[in-house]
C-alpha positions as CSV (number, residue, x, y, z in Angstrom):
1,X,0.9,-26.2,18.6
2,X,1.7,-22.9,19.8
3,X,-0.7,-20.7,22.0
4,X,-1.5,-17.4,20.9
5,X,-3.6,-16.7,24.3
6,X,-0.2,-14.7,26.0
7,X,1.5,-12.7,24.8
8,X,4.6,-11.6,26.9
9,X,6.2,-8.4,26.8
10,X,8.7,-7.7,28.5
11,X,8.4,-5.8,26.3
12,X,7.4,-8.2,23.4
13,X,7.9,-11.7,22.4
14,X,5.5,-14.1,22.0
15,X,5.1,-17.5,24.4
16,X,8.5,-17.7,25.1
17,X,7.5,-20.9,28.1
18,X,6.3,-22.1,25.2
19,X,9.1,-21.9,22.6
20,X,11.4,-23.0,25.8
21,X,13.4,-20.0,25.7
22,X,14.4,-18.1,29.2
23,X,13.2,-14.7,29.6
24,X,17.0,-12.7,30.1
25,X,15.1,-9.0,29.6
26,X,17.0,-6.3,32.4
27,X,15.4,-4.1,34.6
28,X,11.8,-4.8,32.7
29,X,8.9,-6.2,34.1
30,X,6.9,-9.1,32.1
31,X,3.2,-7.6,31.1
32,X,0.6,-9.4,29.3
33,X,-1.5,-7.7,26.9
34,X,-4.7,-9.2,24.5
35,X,-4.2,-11.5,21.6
36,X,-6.7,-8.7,19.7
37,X,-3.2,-6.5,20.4
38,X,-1.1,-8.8,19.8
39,X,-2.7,-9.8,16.2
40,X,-2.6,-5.9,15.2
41,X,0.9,-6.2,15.6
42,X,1.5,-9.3,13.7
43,X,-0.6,-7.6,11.1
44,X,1.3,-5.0,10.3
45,X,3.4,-7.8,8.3
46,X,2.8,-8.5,4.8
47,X,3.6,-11.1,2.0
48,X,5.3,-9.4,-1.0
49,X,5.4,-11.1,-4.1
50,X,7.3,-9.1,-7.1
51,X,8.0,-10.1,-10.5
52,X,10.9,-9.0,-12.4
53,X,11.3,-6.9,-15.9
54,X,11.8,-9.5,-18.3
55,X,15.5,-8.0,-19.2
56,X,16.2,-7.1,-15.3
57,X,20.3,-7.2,-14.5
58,X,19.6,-8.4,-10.9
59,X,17.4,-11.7,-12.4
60,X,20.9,-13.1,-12.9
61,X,21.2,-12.7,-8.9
62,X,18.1,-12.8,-7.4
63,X,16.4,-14.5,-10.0
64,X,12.9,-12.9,-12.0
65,X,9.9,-14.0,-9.0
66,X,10.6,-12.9,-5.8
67,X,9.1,-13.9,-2.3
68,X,9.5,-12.1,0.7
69,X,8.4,-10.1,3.6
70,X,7.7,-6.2,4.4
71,X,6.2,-4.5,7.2
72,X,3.2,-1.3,7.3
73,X,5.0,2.0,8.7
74,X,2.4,4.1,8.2
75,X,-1.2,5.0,8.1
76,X,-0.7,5.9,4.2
77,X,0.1,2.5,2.7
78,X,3.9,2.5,3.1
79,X,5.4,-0.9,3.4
80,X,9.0,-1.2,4.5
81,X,11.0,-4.2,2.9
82,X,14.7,-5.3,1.9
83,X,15.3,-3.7,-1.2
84,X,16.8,-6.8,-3.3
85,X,13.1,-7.9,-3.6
86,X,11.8,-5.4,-5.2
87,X,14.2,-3.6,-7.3
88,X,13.6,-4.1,-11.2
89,X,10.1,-5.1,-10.6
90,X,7.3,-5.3,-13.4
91,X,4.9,-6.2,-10.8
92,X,4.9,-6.3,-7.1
93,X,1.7,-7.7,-5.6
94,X,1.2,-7.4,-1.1
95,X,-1.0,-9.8,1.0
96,X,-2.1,-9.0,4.6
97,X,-2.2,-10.9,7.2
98,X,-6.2,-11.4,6.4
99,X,-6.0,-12.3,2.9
100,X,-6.4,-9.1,1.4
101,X,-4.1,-8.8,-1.9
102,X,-3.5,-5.9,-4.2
103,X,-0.6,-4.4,-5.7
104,X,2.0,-1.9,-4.9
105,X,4.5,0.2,-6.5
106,X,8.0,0.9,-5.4
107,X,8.3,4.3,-3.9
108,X,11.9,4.6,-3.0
109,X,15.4,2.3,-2.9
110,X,18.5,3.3,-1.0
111,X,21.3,1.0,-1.9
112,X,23.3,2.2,1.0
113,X,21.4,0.8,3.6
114,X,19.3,-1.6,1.6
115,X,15.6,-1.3,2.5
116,X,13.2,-0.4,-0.5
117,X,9.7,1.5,0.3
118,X,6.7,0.6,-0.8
119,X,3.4,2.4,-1.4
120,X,0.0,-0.1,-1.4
121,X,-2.4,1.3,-4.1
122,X,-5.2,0.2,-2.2
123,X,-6.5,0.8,1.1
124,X,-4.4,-1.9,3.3
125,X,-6.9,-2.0,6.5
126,X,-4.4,-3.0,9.2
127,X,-2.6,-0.6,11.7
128,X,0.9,0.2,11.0
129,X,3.9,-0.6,13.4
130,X,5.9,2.0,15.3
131,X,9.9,2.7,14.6
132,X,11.9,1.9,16.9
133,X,15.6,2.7,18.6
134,X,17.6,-0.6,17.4
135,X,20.6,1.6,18.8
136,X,19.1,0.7,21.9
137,X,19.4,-2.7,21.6
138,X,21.3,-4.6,24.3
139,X,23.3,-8.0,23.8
140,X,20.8,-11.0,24.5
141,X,17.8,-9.2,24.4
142,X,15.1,-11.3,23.4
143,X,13.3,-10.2,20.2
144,X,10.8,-11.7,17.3
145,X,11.7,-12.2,14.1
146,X,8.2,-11.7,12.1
147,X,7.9,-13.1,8.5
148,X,4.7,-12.9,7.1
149,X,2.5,-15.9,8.3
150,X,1.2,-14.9,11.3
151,X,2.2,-16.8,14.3
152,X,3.2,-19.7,12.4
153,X,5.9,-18.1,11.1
154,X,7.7,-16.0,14.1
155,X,10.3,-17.2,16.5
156,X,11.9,-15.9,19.1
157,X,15.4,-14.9,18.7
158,X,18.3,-12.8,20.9
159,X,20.6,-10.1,19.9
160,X,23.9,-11.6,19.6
161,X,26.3,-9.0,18.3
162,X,25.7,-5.8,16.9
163,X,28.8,-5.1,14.4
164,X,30.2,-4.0,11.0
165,X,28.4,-6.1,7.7
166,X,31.0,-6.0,4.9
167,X,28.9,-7.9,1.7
168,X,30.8,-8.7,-1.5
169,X,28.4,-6.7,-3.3
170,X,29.8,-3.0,-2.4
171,X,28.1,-3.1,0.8
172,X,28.8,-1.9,3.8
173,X,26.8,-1.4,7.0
174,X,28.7,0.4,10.1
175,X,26.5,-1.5,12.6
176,X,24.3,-4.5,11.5
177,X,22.1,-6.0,13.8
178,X,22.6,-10.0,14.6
179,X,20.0,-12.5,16.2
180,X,20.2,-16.1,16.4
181,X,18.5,-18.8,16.2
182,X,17.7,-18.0,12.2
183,X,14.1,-17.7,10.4
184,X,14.2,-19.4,7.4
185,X,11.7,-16.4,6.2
186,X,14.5,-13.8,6.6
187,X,14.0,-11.7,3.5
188,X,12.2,-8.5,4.8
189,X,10.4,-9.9,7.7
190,X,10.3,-7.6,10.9
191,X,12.4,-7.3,13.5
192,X,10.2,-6.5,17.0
193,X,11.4,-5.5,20.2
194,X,10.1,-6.0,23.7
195,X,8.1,-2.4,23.6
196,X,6.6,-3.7,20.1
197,X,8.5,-1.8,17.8
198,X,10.0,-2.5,14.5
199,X,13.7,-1.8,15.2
200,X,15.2,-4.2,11.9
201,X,14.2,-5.2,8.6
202,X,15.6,-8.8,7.6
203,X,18.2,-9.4,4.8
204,X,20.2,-12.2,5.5
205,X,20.6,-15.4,6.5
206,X,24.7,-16.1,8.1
207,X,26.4,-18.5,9.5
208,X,28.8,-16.2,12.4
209,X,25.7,-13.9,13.9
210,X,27.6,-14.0,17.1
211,X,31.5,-13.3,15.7
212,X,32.9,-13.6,12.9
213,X,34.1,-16.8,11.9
214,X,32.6,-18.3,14.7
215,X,29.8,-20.7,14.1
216,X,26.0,-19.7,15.3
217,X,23.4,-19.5,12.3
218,X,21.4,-16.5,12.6
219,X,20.0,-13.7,10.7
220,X,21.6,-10.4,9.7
221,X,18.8,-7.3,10.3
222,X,18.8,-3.3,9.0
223,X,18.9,-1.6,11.7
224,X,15.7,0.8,11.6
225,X,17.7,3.8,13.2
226,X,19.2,3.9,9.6
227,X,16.0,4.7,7.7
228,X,14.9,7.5,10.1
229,X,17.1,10.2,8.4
230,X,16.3,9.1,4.3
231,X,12.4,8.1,4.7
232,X,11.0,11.7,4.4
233,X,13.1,11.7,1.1
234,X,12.5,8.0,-0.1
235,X,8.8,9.4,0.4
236,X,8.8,12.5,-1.5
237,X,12.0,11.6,-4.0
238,X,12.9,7.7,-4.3
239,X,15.9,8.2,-2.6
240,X,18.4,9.6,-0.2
241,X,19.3,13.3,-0.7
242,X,22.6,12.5,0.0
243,X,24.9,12.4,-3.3
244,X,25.1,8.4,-4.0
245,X,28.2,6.4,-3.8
246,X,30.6,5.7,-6.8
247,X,29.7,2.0,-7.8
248,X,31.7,-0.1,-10.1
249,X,29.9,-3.2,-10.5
250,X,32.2,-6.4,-8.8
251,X,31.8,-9.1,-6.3
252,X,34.7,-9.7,-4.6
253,X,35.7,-12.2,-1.8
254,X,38.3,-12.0,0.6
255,X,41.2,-14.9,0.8
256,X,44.3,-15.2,2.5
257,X,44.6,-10.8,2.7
258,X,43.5,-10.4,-1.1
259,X,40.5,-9.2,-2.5
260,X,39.9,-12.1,-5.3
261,X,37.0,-10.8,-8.5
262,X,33.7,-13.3,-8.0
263,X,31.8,-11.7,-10.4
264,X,31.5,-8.4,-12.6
265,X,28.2,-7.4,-13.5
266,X,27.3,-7.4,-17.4
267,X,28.2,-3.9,-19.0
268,X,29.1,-2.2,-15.5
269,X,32.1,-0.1,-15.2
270,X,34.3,-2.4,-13.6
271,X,33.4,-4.4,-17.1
272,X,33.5,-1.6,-19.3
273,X,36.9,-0.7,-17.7
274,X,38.4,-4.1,-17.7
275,X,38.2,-5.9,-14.6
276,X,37.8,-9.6,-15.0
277,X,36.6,-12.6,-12.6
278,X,39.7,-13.9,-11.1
279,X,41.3,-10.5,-10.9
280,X,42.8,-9.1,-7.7
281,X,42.3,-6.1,-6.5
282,X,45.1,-4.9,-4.9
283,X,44.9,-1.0,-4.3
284,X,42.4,2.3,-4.9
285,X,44.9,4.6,-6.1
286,X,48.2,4.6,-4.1
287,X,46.2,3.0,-1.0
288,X,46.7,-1.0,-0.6
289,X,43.5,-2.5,0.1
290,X,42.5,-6.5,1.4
291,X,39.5,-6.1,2.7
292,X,35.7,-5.2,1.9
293,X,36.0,-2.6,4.5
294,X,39.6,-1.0,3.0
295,X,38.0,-1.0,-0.7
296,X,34.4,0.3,0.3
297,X,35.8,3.3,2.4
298,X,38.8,4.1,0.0
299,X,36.6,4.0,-2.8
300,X,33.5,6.2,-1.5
301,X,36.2,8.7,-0.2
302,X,37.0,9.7,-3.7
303,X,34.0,11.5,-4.2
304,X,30.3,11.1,-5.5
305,X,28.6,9.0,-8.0
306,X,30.5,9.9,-11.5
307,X,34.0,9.8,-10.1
308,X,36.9,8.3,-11.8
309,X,38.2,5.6,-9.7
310,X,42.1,3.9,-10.5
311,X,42.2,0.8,-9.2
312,X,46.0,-1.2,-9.2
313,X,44.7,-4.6,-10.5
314,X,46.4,-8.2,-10.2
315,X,45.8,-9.8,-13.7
316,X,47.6,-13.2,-13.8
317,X,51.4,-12.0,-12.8
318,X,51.2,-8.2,-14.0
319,X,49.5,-5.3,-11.9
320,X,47.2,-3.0,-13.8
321,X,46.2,0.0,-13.4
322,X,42.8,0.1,-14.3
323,X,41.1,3.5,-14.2
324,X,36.7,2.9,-13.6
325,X,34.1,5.1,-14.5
326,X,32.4,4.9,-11.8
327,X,28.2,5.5,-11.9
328,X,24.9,5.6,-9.3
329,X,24.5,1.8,-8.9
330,X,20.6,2.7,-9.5
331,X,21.0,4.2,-13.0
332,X,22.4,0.3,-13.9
333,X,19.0,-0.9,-13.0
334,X,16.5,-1.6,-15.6
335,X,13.7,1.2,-15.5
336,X,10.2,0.0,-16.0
337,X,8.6,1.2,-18.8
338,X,6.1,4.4,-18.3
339,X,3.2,4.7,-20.5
């Protein structure tokens, strides 16, 4: 059973004699502060629970009840989380680390980065958790990965790699944070380093943390540095002020250089225009593309939201040109109903 008596900073993790882990922090000198401190911090970390809209698009993904983690940012009721929890939600319900439920409405989504605000509706009574610099970060710096749970739930991890995220979902992070081992509870738990500040939110769960394509399970984090320049506007407006990016709607996988179709989303543009599971996408316009990275970038350098995109498409052995009315991936989400 693990012992919650020390807590060891150097800045912050938690036991790590204990978990049989070697402190590897530079240039920082080990302090021990009071489990009273140390369960503040842990509180900051809440259960979210949300159900979906009964006719939600993203059910067919993430299915209609969702489980996962999100963290108190603020003295105001603000809960940080991964945004594929949350979006499309008929009800999204928050438990603290003492027990205390209520429920909580979504503030703001940013599809570009990924994390999804929260505001409690009721008073939350637990002290928030400072941002962060996750650009600060150094290779094998011990961390904690914090689901909610308390300390039955944490584990120590190290940063492994910091480096491009390409998802098949028209996502695209510049520099994701990687930390190995894994926490089975990745899905919006916290991300702590040694000073005891939030610098990630959690959102995957990967099998190359350390390289790609080479094997060492571990959890892909949102870097916190990224919400620091849209949270004034996720506050005050539900999202980025920033024109969004032109979405089309496809999953698509990379194979042998090719960009092979997984999936297009129910009555999304790629649909609408055409594009079929199986499909290869072979260009945006004149540009050849075969990878995530080459389609993401070619694509959002076309322009805003609303722009007509002309993909050259592979369809059995005849290329297409397929031209895609591209939209603000949020306007595809179900809205829930006002009264």
């Amino acid at each position: 059973m693990r012992s919650f008596q020390i807590l060891l900073i150097s800045a912050l993790f938690i036991c790590l004699a204990l978990a049989g882990l070697p402190v590897q922090a530079q240039n920082a000198q080990p302090r021990i502060i009071g489990e009273k401190q140390a369960e503040d911090l842990l509180g900051s970390v809440v259960r979210i629970k949300a159900r979906a809209l009964p006719d939600a698009r993203s059910s067919a993904t993430l299915g209609s009840a969702r489980e996962g983690s999100g963290v108190i940012i603020d003295d105001k009721g603000h809960i940080l989380t991964i945004g594929y929890l949350v979006i499309e939600a008929e009800a999204i319900e928050v438990t603290t680390a003492n027990g205390k439920t209520g429920p909580a409405t979504l503030t703001g989504y940013d599809h570009a980065t990924g994390f999804g605000l929260l505001r409690a509706v009721l008073p939350l009574e637990a002290k928030p958790i400072g941002l962060g610099a996750s650009a600060a970060l150094s290779l094998r710096e011990p961390v904690l990965v914090a689901p909610h749970g308390g300390r039955d739930s944490l584990n120590v991890a190290y940063v492994v790699s910091t480096r491009q995220f390409a998802g098949s979902w028209e996502y695209l992070l510049e520099s994701a944070l990687f930390v190995s081992p894994p926490n089975p509870a990745w899905a919006g738990s916290a991300l702590i380093s040694r000073e005891g500040k939030l610098v990630g939110v959690g959102s995957l769960l990967v099998r190359d943390s350390e390289e790609t394509g080479t094997p060492l399970p571990g959890n892909m984090f949102v870097p916190i540095d990224l919400l620091k320049p849209i949270l004034a506007d996720l506050i005050e407006k539900g999202q980025a002020s920033s024109p969004p990016r032109p979405w089309l709607g496809m999953a698509t996988e990379e194979l042998q250089g090719r960009l092979f179709v997984t999936r297009v989303s129910p009555e999304a543009p790629a649909d609408e225009a055409g594009v079929r599971r199986g499909d290869i996408i072979i260009g945006v316009g004149a540009d050849p593309v075969t990878t995530h990275a080459e389609l993401y970038r070619r694509l959002w350098s076309l322009g805003p939201a609303g722009t007509i995109v002309t993909l050259q498409v592979l369809q059995g052995a005849i290329v297409k040109e397929i031209k895609v009315q591209s939209i603000d991936r949020t306007k595809y989400f179900r809205a829930k109903p006002t009264v």
